[in-house]
C-alpha positions, 0 to 999 in steps of 0.5 A: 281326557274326553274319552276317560270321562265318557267312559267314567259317565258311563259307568256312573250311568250303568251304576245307578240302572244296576242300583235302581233295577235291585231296588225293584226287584227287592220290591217285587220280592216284599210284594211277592212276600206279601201276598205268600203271607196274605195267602196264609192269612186268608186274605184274598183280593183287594186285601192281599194286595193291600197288605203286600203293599204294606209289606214293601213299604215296611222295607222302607223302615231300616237297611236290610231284610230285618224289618220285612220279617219282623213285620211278616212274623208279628202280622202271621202271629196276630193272626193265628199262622205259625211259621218260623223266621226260618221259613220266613227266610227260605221264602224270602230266598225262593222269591228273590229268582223269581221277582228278577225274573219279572222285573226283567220281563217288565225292563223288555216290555 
């Protein structure tokens, strides 16, 4: 019985690291989002990295990649950049390799 509950607490274990290593990759991809649409707004320095800060936060809003876009999308809008959900997306999709790439380097260090 002690072996199949090791096991099961191991899982359990594996579980949460796998669920915590995604939550900070999805960050680090809000953030990378970020400081793209930063680009596109001029934002440069201290304001680009505030503003992806801002971006990671407003996944917090509701489940899912809606609420990021929706903020990126109105943020771009307000401030003069056309760039479509689409391409809002496709961004989305080429930063996510690129922030588990990072994350894992920073699970090495």
């Amino acid at each position: 019985m002690s072996s199949f509950e090791d096991r099961e607490r191991a899982e359990e274990a594996r579980y949460a690291m796998d669920q915590q290593t995604q939550m900070r990759v999805t960050a680090r991809r809000n953030k990378l989002l970020g400081l793209w649409a930063a680009g596109l707004m001029k934002l440069s320095g201290e304001q680009a990295e505030a503003y992806a800060k801002s971006v990671v936060i407003a996944d917090l809003e509701e489940a899912g990649d809606n609420d990021v876009i929706r903020k990126i999308l109105a943020d771009l809008s307000a401030a003069g950049a056309t760039v479509s959900e689409s391409e809002v997306k496709e961004e989305l999709a080429r930063l996510l390799p690129v922030a588990r790439d990072e994350v894992a380097r920073d699970v090495k260090r």
